[in-house]
DSSP file (Angstrom, degrees, kcal/mol; ACC not computed):
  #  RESIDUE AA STRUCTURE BP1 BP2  ACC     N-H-->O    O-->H-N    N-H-->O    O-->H-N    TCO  KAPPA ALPHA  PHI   PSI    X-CA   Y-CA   Z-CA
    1    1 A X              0   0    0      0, 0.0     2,-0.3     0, 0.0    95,-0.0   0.000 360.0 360.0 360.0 160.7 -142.7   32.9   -1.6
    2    2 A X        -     0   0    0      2,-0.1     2,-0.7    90,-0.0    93,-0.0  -0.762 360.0 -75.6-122.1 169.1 -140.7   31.8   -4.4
    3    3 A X  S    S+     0   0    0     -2,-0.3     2,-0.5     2,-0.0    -1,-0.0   0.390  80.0 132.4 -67.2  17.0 -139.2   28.5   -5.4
    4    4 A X        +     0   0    0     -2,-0.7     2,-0.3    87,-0.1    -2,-0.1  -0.553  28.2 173.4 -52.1 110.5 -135.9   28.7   -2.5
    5    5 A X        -     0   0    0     -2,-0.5     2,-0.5     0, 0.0    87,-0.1  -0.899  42.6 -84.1-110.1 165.9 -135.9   25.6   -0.8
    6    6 A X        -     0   0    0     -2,-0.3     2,-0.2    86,-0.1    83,-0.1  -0.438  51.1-168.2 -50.7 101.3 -133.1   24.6    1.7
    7    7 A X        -     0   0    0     -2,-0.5     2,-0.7    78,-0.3    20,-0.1  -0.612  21.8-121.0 -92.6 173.8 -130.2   23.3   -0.1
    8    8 A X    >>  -     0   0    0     -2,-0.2     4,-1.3     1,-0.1     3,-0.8  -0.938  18.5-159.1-113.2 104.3 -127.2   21.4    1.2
    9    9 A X  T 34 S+     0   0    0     -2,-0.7     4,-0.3     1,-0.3    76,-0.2   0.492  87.1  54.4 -66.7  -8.9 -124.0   23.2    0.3
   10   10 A X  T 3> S+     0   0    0      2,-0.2     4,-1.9     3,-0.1     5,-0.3   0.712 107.3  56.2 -78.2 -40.5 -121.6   20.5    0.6
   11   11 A X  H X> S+     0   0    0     -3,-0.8     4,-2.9     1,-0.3     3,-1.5   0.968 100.7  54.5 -52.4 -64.1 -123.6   18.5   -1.9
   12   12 A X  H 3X S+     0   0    0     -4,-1.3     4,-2.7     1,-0.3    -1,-0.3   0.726 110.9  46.4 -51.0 -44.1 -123.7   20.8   -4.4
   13   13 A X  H 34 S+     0   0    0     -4,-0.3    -1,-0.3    -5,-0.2    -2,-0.2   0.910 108.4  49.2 -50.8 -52.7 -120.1   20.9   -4.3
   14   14 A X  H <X S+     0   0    0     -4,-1.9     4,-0.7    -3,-1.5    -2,-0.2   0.713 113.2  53.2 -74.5 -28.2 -119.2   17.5   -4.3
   15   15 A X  H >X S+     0   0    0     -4,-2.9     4,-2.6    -5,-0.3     3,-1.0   0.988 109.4  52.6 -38.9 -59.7 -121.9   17.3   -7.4
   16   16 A X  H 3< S+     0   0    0     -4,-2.7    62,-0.3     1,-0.3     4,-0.2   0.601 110.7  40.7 -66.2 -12.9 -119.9   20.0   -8.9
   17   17 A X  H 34 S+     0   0    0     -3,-0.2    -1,-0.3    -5,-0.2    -2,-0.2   0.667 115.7  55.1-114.6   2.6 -116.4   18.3   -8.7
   18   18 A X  H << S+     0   0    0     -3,-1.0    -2,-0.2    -4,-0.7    -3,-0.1   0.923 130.7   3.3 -41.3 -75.8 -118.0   14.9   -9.7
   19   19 A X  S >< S-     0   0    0     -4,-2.6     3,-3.6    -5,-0.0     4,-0.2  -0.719  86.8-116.0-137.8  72.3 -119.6   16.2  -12.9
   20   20 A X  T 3  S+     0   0    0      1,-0.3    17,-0.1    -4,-0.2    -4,-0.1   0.382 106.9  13.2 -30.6 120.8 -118.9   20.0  -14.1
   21   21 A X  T 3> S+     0   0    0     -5,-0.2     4,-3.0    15,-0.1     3,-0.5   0.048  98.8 102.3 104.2 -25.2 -122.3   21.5  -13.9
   22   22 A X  H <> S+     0   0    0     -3,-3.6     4,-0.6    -7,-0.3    -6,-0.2   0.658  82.7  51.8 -78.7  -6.6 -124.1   18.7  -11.9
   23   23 A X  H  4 S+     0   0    0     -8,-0.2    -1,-0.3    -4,-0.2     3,-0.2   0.870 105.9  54.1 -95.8 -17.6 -124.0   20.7   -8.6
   24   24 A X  H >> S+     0   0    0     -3,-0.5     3,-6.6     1,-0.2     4,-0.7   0.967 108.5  51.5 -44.9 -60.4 -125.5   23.8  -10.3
   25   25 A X  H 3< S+     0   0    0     -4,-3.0    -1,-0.2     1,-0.3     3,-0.2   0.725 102.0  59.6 -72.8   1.5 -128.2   21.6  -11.4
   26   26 A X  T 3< S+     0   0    0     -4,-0.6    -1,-0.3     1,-0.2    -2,-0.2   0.271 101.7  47.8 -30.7 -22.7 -128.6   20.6   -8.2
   27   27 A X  T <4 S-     0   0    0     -3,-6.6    -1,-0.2     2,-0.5    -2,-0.2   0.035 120.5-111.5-130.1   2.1 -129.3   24.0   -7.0
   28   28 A X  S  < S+     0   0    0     -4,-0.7     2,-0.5    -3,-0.2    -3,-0.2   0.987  71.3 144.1  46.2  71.1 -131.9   24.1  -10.3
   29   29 A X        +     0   0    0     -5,-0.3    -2,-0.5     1,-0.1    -1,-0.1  -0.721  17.8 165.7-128.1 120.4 -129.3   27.0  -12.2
   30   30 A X  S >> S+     0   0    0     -2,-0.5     4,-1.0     3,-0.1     3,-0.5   0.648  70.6  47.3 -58.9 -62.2 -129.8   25.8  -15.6
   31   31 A X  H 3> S+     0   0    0      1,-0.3     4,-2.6     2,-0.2     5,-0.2   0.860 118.7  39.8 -97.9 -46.7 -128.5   28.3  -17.1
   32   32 A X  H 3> S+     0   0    0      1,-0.2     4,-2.8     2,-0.2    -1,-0.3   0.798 112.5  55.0 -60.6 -22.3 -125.4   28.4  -14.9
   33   33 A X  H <> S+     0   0    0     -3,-0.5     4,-0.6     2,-0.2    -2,-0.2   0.871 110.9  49.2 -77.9 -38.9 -125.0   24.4  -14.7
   34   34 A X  H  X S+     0   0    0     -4,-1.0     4,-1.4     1,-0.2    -2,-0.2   0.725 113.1  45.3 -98.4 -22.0 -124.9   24.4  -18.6
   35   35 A X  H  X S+     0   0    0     -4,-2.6     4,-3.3     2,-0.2     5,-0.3   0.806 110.7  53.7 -84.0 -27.8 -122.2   27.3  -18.8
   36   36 A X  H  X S+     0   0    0     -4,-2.8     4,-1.3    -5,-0.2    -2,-0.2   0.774 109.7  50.5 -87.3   4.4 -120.1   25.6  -16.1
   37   37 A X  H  X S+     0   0    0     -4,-0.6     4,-2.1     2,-0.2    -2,-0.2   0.883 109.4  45.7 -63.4 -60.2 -120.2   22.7  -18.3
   38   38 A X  H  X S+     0   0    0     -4,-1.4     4,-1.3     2,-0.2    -2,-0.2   0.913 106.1  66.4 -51.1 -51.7 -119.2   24.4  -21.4
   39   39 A X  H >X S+     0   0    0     -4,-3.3     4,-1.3     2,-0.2     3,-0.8   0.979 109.7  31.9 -42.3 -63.5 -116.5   26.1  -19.4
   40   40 A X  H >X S+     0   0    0     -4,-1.3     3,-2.6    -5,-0.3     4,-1.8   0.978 111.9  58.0 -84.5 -33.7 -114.6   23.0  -18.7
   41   41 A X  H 3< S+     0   0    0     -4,-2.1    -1,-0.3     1,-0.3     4,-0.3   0.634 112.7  42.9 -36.8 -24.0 -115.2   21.3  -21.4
   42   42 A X  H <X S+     0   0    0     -4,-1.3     4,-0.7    -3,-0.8    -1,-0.3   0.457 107.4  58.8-109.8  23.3 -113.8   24.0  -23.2
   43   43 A X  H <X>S+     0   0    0     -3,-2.6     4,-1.4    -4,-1.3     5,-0.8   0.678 111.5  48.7 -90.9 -19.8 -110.8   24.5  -20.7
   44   44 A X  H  <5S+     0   0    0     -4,-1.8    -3,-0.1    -5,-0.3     9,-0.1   0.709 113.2  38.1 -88.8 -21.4 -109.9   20.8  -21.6
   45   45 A X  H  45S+     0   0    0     -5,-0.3    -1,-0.2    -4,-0.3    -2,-0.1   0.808 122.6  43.3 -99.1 -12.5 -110.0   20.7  -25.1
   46   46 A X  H  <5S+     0   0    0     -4,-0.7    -2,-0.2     1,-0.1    -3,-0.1   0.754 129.5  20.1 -92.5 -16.7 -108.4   24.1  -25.6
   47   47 A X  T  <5S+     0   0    0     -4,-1.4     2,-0.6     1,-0.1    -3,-0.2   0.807 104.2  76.9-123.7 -16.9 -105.5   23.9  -22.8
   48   48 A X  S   <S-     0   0    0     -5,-0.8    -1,-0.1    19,-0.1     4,-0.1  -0.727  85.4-125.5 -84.3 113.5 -104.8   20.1  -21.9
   49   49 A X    >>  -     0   0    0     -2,-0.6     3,-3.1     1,-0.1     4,-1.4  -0.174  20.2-113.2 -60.9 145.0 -102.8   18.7  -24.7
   50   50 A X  H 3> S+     0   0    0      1,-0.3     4,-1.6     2,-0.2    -1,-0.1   0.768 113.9  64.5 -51.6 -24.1 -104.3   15.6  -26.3
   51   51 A X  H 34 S+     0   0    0      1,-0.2    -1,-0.3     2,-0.2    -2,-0.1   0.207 101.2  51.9 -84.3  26.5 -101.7   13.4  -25.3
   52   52 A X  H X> S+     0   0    0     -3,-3.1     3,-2.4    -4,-0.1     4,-2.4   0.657 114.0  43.7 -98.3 -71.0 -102.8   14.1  -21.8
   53   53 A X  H >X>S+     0   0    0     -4,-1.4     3,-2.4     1,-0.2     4,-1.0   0.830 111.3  51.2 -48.9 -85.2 -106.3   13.3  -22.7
   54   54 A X  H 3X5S+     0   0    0     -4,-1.6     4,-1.8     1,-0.3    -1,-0.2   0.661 112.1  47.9   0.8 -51.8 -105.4   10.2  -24.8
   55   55 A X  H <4>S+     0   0    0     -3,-2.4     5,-1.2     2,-0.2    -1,-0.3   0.940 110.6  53.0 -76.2 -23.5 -103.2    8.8  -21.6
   56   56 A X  H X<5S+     0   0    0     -3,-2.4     3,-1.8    -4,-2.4    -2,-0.2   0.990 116.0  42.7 -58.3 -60.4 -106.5    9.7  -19.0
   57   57 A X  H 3<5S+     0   0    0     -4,-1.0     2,-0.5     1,-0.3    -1,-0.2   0.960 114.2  50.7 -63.5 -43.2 -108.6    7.5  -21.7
   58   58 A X  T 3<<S-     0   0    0     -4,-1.8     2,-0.5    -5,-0.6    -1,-0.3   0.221 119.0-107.5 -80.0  40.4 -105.7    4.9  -21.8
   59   59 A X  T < 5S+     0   0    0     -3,-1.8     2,-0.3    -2,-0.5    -3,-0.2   0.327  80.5 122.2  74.1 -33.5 -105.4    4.4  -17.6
   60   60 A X      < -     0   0    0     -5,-1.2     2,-0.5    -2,-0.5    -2,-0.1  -0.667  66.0-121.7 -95.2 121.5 -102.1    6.3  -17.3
   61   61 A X        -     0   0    0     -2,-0.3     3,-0.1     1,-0.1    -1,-0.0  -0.645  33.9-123.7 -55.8 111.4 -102.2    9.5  -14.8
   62   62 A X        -     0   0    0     -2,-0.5     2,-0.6     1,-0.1    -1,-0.1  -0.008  26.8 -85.2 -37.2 157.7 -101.3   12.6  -16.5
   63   63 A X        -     0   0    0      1,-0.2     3,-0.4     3,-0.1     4,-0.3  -0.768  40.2-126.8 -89.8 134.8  -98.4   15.2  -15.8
   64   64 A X  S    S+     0   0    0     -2,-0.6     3,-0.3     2,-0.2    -1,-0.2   0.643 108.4  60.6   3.5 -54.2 -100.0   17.7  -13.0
   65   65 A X  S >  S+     0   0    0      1,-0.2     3,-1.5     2,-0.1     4,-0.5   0.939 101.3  61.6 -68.1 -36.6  -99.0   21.0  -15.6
   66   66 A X  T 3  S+     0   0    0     -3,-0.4    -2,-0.2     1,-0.2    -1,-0.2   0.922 115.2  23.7 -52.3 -37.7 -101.3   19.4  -18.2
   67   67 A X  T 3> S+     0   0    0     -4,-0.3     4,-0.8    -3,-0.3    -1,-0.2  -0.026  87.9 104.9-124.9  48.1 -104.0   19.5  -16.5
   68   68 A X  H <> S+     0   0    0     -3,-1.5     4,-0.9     2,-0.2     3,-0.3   0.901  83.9  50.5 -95.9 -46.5 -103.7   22.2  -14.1
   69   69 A X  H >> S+     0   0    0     -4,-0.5     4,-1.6     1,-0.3     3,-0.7   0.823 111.3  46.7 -62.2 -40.6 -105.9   24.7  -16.1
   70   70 A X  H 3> S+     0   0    0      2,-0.2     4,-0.7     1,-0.2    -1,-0.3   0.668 116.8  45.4 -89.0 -12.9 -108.8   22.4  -16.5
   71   71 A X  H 3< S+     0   0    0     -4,-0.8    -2,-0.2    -3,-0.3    -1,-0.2   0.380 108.9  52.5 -82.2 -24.9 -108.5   21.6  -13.1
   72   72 A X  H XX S+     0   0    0     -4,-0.9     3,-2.0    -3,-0.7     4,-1.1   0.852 113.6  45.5-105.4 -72.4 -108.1   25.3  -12.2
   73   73 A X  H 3X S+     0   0    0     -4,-1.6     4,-0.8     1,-0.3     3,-0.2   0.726 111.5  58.0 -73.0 -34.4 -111.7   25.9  -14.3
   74   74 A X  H 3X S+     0   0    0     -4,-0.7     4,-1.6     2,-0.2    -1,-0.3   0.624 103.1  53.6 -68.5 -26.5 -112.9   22.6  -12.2
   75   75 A X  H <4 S+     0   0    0     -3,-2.0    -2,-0.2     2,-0.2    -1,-0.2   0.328 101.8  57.1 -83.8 -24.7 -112.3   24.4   -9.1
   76   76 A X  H  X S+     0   0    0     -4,-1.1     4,-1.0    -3,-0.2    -2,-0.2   0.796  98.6  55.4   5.6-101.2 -114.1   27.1   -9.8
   77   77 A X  H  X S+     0   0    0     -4,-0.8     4,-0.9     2,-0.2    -2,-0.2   0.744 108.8  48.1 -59.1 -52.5 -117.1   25.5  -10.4
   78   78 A X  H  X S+     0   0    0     -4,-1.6     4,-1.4   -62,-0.3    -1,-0.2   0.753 115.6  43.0 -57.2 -12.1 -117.1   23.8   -6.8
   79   79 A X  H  > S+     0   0    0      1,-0.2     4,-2.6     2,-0.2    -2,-0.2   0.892 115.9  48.0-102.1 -14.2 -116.4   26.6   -5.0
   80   80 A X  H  X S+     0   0    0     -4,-1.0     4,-0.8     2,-0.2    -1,-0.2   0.702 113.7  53.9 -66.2 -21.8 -119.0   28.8   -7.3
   81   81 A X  H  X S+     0   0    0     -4,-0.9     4,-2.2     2,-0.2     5,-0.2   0.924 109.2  42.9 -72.2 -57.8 -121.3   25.8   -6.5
   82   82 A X  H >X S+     0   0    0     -4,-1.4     4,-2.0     1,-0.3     3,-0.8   0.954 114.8  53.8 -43.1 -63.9 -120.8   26.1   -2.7
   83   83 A X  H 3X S+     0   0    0     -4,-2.6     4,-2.0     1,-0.2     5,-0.4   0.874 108.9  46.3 -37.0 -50.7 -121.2   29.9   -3.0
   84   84 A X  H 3X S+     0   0    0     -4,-0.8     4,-1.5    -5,-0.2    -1,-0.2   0.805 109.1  53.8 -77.8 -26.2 -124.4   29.7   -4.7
   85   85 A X  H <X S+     0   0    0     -4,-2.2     4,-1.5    -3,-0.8   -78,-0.3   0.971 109.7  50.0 -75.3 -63.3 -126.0   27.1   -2.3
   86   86 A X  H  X S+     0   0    0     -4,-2.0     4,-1.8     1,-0.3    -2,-0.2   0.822 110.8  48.0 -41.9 -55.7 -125.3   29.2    0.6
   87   87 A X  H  X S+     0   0    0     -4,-2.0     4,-2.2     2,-0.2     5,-0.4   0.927 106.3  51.7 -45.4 -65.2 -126.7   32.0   -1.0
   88   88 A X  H  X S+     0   0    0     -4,-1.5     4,-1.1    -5,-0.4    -2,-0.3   0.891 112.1  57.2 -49.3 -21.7 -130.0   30.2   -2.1
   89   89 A X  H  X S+     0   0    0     -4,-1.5     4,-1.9     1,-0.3    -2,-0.2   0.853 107.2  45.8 -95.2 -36.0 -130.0   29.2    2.0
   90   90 A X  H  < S+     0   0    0     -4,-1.8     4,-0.4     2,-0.3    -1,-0.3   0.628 107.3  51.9-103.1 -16.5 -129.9   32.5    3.1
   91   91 A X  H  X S+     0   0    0     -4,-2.2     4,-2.4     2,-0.2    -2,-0.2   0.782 111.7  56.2 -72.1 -29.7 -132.6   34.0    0.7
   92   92 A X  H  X S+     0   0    0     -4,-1.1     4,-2.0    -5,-0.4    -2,-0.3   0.930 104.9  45.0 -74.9 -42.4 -134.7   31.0    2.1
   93   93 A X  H  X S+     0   0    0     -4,-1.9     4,-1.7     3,-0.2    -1,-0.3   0.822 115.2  54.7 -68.7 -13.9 -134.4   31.9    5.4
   94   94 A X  H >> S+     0   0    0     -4,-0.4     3,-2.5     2,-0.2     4,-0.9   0.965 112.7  42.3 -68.2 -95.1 -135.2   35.8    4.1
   95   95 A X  H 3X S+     0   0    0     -4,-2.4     4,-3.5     1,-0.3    -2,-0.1   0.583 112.5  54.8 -87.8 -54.9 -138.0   34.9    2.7
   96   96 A X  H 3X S+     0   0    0     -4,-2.0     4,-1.2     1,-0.3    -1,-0.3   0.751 112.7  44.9 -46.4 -38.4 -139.2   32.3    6.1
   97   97 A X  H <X S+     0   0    0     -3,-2.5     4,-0.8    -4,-1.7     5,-0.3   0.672 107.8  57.2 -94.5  -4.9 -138.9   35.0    8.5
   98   98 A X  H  X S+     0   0    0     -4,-0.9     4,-1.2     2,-0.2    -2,-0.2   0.844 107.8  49.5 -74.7 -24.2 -140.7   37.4    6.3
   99   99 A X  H  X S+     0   0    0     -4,-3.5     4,-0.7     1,-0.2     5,-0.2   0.957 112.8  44.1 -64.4 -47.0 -143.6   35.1    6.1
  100  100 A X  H  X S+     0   0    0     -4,-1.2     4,-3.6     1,-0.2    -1,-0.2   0.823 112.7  55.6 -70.2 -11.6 -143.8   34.6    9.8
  101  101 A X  H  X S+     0   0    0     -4,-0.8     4,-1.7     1,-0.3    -1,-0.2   0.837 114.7  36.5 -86.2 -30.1 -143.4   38.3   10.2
  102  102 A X  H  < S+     0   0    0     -4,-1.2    -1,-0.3    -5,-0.3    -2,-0.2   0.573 116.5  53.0 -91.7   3.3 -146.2   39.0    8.1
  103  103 A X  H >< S+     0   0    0     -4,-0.7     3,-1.1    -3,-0.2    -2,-0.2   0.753 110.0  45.8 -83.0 -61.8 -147.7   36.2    9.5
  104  104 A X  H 3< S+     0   0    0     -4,-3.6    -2,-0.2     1,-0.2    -3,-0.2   0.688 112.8  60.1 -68.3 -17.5 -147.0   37.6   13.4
  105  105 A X  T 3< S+     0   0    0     -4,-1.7     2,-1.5    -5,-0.2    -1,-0.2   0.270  72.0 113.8 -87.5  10.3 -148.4   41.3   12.1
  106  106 A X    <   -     0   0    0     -3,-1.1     8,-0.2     1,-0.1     6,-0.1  -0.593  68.1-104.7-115.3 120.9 -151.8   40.7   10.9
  107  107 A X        -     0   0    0     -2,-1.5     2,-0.3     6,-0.1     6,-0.2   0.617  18.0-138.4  10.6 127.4 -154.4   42.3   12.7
  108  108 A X    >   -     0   0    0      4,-0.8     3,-5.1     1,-0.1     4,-0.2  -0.848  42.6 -86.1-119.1 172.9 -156.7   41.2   15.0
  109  109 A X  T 3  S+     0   0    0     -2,-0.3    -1,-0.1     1,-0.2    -2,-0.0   0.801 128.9  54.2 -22.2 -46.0 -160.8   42.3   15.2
  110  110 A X  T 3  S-     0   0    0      1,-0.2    -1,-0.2     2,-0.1     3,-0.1   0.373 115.8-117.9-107.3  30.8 -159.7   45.2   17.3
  111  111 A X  S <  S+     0   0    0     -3,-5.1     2,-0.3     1,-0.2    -1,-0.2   0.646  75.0 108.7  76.2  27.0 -157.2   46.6   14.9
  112  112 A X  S    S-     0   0    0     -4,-0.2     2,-1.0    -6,-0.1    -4,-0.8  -0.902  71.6 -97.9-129.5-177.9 -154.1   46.2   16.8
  113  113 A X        -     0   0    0     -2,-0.3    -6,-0.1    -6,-0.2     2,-0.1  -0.740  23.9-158.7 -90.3 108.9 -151.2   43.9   16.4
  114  114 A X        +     0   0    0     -2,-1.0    -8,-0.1    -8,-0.2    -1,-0.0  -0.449  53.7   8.0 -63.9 158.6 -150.9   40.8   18.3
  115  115 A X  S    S-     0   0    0     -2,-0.1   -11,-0.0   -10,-0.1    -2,-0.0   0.173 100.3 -11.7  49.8 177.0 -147.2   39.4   18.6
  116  116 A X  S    S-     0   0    0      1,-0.2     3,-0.1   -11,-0.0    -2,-0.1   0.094  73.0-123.1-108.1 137.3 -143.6   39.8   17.9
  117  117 A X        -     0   0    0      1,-0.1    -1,-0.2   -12,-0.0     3,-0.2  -0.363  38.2 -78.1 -75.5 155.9 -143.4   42.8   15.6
  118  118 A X        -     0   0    0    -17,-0.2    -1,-0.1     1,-0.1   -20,-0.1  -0.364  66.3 -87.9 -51.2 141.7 -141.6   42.6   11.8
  119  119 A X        +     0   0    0    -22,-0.2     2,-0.3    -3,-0.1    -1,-0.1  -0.097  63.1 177.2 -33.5 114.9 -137.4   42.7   12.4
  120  120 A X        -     0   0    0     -3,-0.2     2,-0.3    12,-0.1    -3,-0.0  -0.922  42.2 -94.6-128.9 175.8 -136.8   46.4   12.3
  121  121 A X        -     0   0    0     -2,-0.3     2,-0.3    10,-0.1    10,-0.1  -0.682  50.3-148.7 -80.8 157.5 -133.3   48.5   12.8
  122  122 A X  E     -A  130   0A   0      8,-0.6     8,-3.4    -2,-0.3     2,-0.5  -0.883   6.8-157.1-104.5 127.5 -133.6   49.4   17.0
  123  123 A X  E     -A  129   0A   0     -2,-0.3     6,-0.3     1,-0.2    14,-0.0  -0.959   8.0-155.1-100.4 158.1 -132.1   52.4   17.9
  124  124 A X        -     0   0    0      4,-1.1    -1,-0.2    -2,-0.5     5,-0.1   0.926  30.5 -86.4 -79.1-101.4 -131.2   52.5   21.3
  125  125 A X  S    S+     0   0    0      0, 0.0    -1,-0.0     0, 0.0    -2,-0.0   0.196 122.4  47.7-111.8 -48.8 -130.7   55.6   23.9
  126  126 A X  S    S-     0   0    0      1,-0.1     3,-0.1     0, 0.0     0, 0.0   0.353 125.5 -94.7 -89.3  19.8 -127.3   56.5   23.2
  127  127 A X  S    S+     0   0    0      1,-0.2     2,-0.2    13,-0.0    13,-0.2   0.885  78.4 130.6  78.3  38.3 -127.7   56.4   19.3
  128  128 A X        -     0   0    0     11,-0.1    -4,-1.1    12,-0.1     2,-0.4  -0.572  42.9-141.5 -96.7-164.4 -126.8   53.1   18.3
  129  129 A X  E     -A  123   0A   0      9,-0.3     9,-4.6    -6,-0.3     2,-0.3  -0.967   2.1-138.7-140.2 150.0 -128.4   50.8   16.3
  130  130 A X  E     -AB 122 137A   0     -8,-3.4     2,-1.1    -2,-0.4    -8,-0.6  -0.613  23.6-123.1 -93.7 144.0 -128.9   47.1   16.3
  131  131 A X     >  -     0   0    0      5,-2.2     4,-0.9    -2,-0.3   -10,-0.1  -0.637  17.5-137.4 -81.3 120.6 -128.8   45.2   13.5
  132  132 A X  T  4 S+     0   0    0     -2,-1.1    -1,-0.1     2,-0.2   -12,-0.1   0.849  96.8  36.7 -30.5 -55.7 -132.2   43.1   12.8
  133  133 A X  T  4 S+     0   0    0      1,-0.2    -1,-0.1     3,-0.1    -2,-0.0   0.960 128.3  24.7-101.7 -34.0 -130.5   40.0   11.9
  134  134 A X  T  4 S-     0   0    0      2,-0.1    -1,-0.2     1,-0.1    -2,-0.2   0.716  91.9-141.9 -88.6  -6.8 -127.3   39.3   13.9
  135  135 A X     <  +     0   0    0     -4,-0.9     2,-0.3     1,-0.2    -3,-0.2   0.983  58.8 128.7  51.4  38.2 -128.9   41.7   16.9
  136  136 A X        -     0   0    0     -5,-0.0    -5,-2.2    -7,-0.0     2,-0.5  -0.890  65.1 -95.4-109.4 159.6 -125.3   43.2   17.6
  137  137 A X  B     -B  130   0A   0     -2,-0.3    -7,-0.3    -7,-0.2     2,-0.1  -0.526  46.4-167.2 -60.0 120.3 -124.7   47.4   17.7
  138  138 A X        -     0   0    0     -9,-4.6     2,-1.1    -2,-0.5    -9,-0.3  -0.283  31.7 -79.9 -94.0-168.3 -123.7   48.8   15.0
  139  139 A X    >   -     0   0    0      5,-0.2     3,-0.8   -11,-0.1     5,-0.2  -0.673  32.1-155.6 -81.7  98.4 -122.3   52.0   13.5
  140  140 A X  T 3  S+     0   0    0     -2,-1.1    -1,-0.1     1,-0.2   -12,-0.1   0.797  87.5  76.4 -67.9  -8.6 -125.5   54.4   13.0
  141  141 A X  T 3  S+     0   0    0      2,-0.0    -1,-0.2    -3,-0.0     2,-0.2   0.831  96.0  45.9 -43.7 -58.8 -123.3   56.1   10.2
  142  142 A X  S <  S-     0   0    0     -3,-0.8     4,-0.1     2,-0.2    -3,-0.1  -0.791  75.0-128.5-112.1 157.0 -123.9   53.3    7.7
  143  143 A X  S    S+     0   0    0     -2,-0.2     9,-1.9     2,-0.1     2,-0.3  -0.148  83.7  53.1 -95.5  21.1 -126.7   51.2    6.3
  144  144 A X  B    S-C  151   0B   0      7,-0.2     2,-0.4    -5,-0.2     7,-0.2  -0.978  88.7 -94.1-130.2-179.4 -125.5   47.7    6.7
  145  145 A X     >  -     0   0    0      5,-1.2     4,-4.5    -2,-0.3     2,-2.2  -0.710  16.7-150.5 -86.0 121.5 -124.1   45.7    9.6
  146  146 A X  T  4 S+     0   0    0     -2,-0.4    -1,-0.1     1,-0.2    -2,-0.0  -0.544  98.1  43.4 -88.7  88.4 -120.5   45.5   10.0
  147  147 A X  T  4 S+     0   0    0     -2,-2.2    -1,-0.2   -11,-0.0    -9,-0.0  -0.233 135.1  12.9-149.7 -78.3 -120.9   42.2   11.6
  148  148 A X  T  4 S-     0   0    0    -12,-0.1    -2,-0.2     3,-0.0     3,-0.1   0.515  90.6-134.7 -91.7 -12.1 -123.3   40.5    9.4
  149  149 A X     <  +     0   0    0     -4,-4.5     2,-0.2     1,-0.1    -3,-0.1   0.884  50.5 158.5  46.9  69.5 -123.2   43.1    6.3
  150  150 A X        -     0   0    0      1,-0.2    -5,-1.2     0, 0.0    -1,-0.1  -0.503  51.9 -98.8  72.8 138.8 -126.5   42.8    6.5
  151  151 A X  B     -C  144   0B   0     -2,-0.2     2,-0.3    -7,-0.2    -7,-0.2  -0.459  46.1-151.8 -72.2 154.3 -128.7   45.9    4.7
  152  152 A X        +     0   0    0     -9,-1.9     3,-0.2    -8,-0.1     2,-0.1  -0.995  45.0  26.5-118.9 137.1 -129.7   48.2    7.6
  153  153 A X  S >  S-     0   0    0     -2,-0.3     3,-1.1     1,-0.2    -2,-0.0  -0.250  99.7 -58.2 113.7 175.8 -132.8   50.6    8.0
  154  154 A X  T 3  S+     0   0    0      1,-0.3    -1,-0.2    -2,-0.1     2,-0.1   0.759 122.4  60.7-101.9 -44.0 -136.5   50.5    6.4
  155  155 A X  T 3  S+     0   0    0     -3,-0.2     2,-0.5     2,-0.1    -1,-0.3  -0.051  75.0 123.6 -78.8  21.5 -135.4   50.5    2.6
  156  156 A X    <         0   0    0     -3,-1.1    -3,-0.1     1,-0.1    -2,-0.0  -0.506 360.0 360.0 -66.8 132.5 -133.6   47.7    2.7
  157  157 A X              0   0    0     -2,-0.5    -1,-0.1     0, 0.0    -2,-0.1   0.593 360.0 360.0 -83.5 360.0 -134.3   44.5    0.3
């Protein structure tokens, strides 16, 4: 297994609109945490005029078109944060039922398989197939699920 753990996708968000970049690292994306950092930092000095910035430093609210682009680049970044958590969550659950599956497949003394066999596609009688993860019918035509988009069929990753 590799270092996915369960993250919280709300956090990460609310990191991310906190402190550009602090819900990436949250999600341990370095490399992404440090670009969405750079990003707004350089959406703010290149497109909010200084006397924006100036009135933020001084107490005084700024006008909405001023900072609409760094704000735009800030917005972004939470919802790339959200995206990215979700994602990490669902490779960890990949990963969790391939262990138990390879866990529920291994042999016993008299060489046959005790327990629930690995997720395979099912076809059925009348030539559908089920999708492995959401376990609805699909379209035997294509290799993912149009439900879940899901990969279908043995050569899936």
């Amino acid at each position: 297994m590799t270092d996915h753990t369960r993250r919280r996708p709300w956090l990460a968000a609310l990191l991310a609109l906190v402190v550009s970049g602090l819900g990436h690292a949250y999600l341990r994306r370095w490399a992404r945490a440090f670009g969405w950092y750079v990003a707004v930092t350089a959406a703010v000095f290149v497109f909010v005029p200084e006397a924006a910035i100036s009135g933020v430093l001084a107490g005084e609210p700024p006008p909405v078109r001023d900072v609409a682009p760094a704000a735009a680049v800030v917005g972004a970044s939470v919802i790339d944060a959200y995206v990215v958590a979700l994602r990490n969550n669902r490779e960890h659950e990949r990963e969790r039922d391939a262990a138990r599956s390879a866990d529920a497949a291994e042999p016993t003394a008299g060489g046959t398989v005790d327990g629930p066999a690995a997720p395979s596609t099912e076809t059925t009688s009348d030539e559908t197939v089920r999708c492995p993860e959401c376990g609805k019918e699909t379209d035997p035509t294509v290799d993912f699920c149009q439900w879940c988009a899901e990969p279908l069929g043995d050569d899936a990753t």
